[in-house]
N, CA, C and O of each residue as an XYZ file, in Angstrom:
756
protein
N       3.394    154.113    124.090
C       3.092    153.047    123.147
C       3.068    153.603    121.721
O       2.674    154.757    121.554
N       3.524    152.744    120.524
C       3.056    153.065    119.429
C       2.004    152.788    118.644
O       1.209    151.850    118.698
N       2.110    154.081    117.600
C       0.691    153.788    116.676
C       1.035    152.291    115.685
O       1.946    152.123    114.875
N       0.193    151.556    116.010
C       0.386    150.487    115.313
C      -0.063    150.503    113.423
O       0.407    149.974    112.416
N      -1.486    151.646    113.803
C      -1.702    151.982    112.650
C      -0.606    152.911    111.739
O      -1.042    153.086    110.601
N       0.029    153.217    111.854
C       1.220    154.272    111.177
C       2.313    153.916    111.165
O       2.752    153.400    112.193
N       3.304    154.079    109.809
C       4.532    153.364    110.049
C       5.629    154.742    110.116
O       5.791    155.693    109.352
N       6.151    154.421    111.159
C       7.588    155.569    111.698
C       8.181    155.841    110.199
O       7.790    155.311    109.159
N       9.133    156.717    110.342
C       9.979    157.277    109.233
C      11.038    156.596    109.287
O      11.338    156.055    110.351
N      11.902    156.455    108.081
C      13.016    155.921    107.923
C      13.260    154.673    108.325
O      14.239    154.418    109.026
N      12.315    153.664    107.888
C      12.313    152.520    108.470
C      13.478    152.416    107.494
O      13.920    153.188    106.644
N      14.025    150.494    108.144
C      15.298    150.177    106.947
C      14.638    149.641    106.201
O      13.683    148.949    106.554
N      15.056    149.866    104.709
C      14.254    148.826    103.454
C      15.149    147.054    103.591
O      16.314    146.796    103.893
N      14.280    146.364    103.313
C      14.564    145.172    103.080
C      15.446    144.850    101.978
O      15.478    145.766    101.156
N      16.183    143.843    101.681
C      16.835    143.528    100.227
C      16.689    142.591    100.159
O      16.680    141.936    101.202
N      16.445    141.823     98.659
C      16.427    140.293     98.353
C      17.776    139.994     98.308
O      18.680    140.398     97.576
N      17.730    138.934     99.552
C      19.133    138.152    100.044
C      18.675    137.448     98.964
O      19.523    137.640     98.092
N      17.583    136.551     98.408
C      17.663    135.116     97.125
C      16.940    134.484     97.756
O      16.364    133.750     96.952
N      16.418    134.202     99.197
C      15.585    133.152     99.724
C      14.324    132.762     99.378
O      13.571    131.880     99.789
N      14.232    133.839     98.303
C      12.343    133.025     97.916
C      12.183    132.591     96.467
O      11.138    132.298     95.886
N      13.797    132.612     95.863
C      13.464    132.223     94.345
C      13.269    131.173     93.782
O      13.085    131.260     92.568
N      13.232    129.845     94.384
C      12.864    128.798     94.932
C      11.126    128.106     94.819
O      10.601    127.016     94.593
N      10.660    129.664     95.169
C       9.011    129.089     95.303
C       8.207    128.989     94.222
O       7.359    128.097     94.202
N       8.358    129.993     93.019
C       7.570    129.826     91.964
C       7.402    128.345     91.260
O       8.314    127.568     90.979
N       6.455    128.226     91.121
C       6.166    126.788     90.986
C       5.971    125.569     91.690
O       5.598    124.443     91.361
N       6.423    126.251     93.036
C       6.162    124.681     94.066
C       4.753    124.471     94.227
O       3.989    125.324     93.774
N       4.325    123.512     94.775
C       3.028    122.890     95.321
C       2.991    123.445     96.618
O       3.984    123.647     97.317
N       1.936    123.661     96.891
C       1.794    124.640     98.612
C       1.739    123.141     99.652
O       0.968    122.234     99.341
N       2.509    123.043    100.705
C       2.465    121.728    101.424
C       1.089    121.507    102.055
O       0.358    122.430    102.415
N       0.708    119.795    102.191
C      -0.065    119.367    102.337
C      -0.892    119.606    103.687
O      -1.682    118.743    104.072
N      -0.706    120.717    104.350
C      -0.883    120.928    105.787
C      -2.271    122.174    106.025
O      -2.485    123.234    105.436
N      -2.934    121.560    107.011
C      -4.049    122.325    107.647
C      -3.272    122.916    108.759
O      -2.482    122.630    109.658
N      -3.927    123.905    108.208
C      -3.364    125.550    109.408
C      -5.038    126.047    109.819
O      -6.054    126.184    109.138
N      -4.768    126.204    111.096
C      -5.964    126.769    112.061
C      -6.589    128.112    111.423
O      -5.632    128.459    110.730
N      -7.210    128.722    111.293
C      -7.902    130.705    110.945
C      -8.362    130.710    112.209
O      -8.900    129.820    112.866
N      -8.034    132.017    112.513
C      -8.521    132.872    113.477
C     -10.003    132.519    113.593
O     -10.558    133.409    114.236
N     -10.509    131.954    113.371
C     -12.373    131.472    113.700
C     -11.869    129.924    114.137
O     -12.863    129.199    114.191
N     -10.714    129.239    114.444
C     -10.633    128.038    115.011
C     -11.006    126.720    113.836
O     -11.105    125.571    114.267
N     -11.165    126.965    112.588
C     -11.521    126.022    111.494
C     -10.292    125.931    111.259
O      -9.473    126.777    111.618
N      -9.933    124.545    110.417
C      -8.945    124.223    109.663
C      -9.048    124.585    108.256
O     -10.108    124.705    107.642
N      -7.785    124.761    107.749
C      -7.814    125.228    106.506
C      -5.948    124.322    105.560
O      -4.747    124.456    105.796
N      -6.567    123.685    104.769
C      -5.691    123.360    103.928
C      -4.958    123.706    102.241
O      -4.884    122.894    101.318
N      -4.541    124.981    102.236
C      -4.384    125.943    101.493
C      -4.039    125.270     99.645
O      -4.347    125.678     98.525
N      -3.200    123.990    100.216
C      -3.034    123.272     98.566
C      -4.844    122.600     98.307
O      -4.676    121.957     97.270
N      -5.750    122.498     98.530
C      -6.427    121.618     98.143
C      -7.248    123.395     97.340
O      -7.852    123.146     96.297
N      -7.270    124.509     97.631
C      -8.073    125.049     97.200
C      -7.958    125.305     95.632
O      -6.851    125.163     95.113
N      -8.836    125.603     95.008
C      -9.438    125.465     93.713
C      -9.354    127.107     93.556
O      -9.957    127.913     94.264
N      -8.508    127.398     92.513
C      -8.844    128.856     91.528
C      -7.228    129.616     92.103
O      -6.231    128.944     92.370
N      -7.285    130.701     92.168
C      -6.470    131.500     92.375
C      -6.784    132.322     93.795
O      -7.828    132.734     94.300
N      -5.243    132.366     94.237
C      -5.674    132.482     96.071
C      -4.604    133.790     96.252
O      -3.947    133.951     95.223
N      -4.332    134.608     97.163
C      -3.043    134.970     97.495
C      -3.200    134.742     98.976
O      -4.261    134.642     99.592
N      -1.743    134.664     99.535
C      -1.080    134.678    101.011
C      -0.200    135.521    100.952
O       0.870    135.372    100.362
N      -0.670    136.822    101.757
C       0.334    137.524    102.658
C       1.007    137.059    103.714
O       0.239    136.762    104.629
N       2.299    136.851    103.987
C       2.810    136.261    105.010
C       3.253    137.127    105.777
O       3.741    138.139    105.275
N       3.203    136.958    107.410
C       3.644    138.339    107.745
C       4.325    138.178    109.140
O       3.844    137.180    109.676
N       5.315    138.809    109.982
C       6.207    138.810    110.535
C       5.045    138.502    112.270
O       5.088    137.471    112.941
N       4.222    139.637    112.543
C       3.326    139.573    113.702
C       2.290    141.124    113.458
O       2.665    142.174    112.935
N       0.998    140.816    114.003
C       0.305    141.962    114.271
C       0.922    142.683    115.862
O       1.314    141.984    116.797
N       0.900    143.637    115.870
C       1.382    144.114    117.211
C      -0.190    144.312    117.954
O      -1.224    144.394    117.290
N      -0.135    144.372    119.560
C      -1.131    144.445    120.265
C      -1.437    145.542    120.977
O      -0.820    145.705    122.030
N      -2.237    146.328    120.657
C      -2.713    147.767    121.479
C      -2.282    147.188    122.982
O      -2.462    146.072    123.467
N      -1.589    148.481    123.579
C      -1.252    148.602    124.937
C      -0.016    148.029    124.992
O       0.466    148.532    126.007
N       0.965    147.135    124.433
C       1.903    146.141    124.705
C       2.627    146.433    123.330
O       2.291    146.367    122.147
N       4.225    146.927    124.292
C       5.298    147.443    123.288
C       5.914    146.211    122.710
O       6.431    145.254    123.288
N       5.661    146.566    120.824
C       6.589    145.782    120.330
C       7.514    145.076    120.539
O       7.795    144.925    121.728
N       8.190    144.507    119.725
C       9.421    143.257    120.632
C      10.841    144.314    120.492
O      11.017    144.919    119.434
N      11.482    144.414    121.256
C      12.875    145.668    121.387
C      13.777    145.086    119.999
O      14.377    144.075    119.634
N      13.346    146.776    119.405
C      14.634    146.532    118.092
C      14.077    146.364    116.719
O      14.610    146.454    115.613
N      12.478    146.009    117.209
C      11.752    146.033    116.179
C      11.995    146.817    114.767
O      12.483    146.529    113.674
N      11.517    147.728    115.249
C      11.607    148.610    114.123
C      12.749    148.824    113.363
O      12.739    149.274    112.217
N      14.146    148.369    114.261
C      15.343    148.151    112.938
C      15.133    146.921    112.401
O      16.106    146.796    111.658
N      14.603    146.118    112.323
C      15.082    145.083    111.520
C      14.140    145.361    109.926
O      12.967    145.691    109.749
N      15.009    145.124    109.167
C      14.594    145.418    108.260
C      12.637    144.424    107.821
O      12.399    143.255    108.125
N      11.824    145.204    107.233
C      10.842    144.551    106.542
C       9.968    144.041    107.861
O       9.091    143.212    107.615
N      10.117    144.425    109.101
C       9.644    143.686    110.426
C       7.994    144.547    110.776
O       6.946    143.972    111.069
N       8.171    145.801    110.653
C       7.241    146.627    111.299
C       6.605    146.707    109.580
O       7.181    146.735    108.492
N       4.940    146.730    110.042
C       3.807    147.262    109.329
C       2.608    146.015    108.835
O       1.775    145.953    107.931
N       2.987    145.203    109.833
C       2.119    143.964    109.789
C       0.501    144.618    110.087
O      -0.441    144.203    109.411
N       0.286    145.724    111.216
C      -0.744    146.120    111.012
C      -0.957    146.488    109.772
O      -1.661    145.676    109.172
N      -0.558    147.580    109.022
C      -1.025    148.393    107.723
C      -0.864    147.550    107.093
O      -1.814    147.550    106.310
N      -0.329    146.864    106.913
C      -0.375    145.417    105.134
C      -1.571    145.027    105.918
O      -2.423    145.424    105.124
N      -2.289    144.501    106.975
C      -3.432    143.428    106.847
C      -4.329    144.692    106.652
O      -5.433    144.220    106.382
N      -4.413    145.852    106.650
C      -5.563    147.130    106.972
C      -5.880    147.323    105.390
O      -6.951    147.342    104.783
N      -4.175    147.494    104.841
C      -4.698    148.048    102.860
C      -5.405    146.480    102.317
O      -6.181    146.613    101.371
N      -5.252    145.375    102.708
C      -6.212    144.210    102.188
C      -7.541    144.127    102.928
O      -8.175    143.236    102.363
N      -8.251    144.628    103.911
C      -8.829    144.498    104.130
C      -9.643    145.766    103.172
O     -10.743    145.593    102.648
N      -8.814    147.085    103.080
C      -9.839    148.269    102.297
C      -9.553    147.795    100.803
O     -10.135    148.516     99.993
N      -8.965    146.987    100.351
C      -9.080    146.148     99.035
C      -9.692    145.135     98.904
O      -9.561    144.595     97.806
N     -10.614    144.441     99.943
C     -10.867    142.928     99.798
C     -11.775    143.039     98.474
O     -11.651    142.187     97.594
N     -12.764    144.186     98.330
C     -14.025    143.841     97.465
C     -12.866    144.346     95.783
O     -13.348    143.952     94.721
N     -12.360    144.640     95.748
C     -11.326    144.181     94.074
C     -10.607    143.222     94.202
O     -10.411    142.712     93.099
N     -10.094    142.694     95.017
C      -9.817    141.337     95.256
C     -10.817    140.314     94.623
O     -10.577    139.535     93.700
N     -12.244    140.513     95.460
C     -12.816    139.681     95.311
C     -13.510    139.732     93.680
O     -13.754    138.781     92.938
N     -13.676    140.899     93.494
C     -13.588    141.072     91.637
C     -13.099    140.471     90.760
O     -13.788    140.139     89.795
N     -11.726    140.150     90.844
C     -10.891    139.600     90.317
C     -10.629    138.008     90.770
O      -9.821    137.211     90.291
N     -11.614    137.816     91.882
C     -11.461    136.329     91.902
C     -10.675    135.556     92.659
O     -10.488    134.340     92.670
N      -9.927    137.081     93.747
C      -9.085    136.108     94.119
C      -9.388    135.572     95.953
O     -10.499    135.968     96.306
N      -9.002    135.174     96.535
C      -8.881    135.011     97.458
C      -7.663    134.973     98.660
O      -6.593    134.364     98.633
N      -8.163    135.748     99.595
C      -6.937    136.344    100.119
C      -6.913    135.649    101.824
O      -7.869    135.258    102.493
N      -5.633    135.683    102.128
C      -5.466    134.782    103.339
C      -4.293    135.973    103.631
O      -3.655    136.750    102.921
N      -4.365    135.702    104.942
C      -2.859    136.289    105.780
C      -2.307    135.323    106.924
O      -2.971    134.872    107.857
N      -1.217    135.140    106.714
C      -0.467    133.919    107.404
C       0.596    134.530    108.476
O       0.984    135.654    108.159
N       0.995    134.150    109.356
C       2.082    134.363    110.263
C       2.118    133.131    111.496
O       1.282    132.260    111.736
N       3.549    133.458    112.224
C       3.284    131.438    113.169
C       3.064    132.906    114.639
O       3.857    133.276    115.506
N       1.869    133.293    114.359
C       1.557    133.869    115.913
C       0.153    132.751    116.348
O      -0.309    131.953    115.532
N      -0.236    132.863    117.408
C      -1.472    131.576    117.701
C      -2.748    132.132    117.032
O      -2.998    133.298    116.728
N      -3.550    130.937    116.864
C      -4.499    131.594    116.470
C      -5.700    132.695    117.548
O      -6.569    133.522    117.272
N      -5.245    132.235    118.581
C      -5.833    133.600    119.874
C      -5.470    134.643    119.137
O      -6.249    134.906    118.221
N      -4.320    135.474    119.271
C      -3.305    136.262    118.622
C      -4.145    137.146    117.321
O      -4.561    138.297    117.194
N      -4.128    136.099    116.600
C      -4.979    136.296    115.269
C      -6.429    136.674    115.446
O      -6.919    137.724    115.032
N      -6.962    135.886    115.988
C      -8.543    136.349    116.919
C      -8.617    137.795    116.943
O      -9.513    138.450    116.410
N      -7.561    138.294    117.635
C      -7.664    139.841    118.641
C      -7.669    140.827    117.171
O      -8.402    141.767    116.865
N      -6.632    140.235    116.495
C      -6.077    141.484    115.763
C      -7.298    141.009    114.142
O      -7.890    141.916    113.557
N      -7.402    139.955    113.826
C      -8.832    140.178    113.293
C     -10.233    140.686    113.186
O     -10.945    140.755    112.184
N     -10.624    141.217    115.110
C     -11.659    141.319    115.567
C     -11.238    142.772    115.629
O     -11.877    143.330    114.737
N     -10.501    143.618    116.225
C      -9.654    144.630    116.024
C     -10.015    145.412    115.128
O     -10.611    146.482    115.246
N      -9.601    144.803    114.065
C      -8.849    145.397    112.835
C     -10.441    145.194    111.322
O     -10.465    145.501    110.130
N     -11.239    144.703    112.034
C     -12.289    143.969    111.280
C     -11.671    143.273    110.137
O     -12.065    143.711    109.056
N     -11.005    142.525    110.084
C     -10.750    141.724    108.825
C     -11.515    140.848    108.023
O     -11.888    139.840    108.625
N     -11.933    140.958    106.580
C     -13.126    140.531    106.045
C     -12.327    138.700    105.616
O     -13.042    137.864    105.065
N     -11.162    138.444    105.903
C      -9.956    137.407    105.511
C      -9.661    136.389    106.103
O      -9.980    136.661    107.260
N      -9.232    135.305    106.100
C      -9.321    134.559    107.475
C      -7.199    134.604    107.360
O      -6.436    134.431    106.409
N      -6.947    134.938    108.922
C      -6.062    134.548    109.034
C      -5.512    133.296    109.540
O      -6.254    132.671    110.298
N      -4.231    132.737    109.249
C      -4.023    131.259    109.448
C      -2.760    131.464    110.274
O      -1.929    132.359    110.125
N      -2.758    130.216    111.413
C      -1.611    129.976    112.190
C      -0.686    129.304    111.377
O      -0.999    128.677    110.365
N       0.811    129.474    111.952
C       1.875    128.642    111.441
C       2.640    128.324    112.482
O       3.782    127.877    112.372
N       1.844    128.615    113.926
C       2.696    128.745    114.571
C       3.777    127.727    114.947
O       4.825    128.214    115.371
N       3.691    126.324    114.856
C       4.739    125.253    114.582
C       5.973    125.443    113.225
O       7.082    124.946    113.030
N       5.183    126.342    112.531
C       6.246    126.666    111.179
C       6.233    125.338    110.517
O       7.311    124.817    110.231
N       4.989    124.676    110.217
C       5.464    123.476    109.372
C       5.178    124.030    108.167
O       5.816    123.500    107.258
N       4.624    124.696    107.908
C       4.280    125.635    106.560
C       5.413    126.235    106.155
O       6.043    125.941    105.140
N       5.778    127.381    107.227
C       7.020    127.847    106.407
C       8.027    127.054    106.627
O       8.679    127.242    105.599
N       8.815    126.040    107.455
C       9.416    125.013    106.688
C       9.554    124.153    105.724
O      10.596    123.769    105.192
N       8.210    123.787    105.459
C       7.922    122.860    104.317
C       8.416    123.749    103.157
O       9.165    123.083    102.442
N       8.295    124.769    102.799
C       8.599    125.766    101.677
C       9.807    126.229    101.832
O      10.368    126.693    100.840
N      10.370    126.214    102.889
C      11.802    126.814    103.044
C      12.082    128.389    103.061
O      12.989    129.083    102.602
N      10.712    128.704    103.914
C      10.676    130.347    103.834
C      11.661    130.772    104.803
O      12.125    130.092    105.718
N      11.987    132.217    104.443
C      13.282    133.062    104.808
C      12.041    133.187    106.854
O      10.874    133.353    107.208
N      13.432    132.958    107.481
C      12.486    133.482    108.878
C      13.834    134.573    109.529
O      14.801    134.852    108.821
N      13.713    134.987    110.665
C      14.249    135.867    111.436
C      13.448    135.411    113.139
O      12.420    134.780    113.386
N      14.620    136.163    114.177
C      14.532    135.956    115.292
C      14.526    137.122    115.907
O      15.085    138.050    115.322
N      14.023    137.329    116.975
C      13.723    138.326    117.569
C      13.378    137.849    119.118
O      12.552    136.940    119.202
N      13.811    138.261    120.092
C      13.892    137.898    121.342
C      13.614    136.561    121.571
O      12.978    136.144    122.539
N      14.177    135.759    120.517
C      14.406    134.339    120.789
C      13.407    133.573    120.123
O      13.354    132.348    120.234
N      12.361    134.451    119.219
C      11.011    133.860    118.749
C      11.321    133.973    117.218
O      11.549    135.093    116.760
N      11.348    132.566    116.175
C      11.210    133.021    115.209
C      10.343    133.678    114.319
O       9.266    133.154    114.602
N      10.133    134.452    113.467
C       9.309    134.664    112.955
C       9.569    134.525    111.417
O      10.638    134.107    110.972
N       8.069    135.065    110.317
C       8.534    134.465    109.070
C       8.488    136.135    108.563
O       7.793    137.095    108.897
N       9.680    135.920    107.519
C      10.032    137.284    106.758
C       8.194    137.393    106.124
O       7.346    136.505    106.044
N       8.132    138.759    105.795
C       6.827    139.385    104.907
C       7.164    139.051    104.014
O       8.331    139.351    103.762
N       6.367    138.198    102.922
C       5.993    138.140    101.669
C       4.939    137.588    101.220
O       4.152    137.034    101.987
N       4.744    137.644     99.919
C       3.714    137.049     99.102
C       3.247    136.313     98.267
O       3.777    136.494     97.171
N       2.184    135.250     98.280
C       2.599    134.136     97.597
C       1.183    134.160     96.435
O       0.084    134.079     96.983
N       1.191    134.239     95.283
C       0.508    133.981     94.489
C       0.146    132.859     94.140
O       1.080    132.290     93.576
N      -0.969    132.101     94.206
C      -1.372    130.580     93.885
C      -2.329    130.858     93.125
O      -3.011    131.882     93.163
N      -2.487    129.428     91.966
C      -3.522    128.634     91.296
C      -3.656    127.458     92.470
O      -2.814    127.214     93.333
N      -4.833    126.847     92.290
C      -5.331    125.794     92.516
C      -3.858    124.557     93.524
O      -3.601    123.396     93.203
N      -3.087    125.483     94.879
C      -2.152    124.421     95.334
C      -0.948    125.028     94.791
O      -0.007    124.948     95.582
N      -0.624    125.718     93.489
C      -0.045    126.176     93.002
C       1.252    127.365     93.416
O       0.740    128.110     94.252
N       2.267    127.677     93.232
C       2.618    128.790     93.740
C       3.201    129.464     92.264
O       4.216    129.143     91.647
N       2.184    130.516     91.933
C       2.590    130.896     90.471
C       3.656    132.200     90.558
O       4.547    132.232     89.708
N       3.583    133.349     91.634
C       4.726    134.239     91.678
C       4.781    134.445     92.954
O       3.758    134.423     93.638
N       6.317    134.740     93.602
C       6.306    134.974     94.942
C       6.905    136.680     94.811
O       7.720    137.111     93.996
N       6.251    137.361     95.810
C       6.804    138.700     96.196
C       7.416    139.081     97.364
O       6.708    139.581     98.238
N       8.875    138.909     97.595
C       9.716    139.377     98.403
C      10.831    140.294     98.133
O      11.498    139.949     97.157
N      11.117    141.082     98.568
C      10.724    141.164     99.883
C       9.464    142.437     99.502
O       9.341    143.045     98.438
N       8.697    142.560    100.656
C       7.660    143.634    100.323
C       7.935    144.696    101.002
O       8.349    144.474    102.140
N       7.828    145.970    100.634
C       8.203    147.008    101.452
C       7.776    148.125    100.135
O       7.973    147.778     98.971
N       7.243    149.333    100.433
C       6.569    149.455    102.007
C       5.138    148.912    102.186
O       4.178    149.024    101.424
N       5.238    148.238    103.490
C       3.812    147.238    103.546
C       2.584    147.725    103.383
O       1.686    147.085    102.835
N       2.440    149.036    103.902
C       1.063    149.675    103.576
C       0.872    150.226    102.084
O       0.069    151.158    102.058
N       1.222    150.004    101.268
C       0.900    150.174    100.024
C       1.205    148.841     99.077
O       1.440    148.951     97.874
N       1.175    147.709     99.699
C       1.633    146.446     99.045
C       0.351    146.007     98.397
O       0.236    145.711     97.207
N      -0.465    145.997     99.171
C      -2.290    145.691     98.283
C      -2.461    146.531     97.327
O      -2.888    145.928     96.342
N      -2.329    147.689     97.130
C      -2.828    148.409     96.158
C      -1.829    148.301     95.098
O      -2.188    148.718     93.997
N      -0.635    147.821     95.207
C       0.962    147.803     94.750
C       0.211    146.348     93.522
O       0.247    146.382     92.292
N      -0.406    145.203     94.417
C      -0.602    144.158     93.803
C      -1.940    144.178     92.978
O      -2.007    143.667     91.860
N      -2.803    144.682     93.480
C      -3.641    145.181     93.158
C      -3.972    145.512     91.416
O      -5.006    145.153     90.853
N      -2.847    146.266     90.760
C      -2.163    147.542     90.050
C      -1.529    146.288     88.909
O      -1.645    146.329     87.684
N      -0.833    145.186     89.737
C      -0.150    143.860     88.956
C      -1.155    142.699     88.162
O      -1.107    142.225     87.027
N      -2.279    142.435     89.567
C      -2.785    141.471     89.180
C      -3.903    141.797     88.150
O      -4.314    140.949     87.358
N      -4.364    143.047     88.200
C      -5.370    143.753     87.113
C      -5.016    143.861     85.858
O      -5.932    143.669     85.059
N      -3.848    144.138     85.364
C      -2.925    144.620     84.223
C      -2.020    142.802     83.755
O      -1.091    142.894     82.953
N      -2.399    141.246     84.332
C      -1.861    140.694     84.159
C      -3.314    139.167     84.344
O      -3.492    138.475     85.346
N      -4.066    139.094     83.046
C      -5.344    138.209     83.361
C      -4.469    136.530     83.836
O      -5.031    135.795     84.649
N      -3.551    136.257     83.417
C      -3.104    135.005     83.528
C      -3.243    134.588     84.570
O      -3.506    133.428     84.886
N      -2.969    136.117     85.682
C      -2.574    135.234     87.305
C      -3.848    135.165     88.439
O      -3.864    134.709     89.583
N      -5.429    136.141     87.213
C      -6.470    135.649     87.791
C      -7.291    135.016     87.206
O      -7.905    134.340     88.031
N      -7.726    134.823     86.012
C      -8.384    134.218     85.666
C      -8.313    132.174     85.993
O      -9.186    131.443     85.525
């Protein structure tokens, strides 16, 4: 089995095909998505400045990745991106913002790897993908399951003020944003 916590060498880097240039400025769709605690959550109604990591899948101790994984580009490190936001949540929360992590795995799924992983964040289901359809996010397939490309969505109040795709490498993407949103008051205050 692999370390879920550690990302292999020579992964492939991702490239912006163009699929997310589209989002800056949209309205986040009108839809309640489940968190891993089983509450609903409707991401346009919130008030202030939010971010969403979006992310491909957490992998599950004991149970090998999906075959091929690791080539597809931008696929592997869903553990380490939710791990560097969780050892960032309290400058996050400094700055005001509020942080979510999204993917269409169930919210069981999310449960494990929240409880796991101690995540201080609530993660949200998509698993119908009406979210990332409604936005027209970039997805990929993998043994027949779609999933949604990694990226990041910067919001005001419903808002989508900058999107970050593609992200790579994922375990240094929090501290990466971190580094942006500190050096840039517009996108927290």
């Amino acid at each position: 089995m692999e370390d879920l916590a550690a990302l292999p060498p020579n992964l492939p880097t991702p490239i912006d095909d163009g699929t997310c240039r589209h989002l800056a400025g949209m309205r986040l769709p009108d839809i309640r998505l489940q968190t891993h605690k089983g509450q609903l959550l409707n991401l346009s109604l919130l008030c202030g400045p939010s971010l969403v990591f979006v992310y491909p899948m957490t992998g599950v101790p004991g149970k090998s990745l999906p075959y091929g994984w690791n080539e597809i580009p931008g696929a592997r490190g869903c553990t380490t991106e939710a791990c560097g936001f969780r050892d960032n949540i309290k400058q996050f929360d400094k700055l005001g913002i509020r942080v979510f992590g999204l993917s269409n795995q169930s919210s069981g799924e999310q449960q494990e790897a929240a409880g796991r992983l101690q995540l201080p964040y609530p993660l949200l289901s998509d698993q119908n993908l009406l979210f990332a359809k409604s936005l027209n996010l970039p997805l990929f397939e993998c043994e027949g399951m779609p999933r949604i490309k990694r990226l990041t969505l910067i919001c005001r109040s419903g808002i989508i003020e900058q999107c970050f795709y593609p992200v790579f490498p994922p375990d240094s993407h929090a501290d990466e944003l971190l580094a942006i949103l500190s050096s840039s008051p517009s996108l927290t205050a």
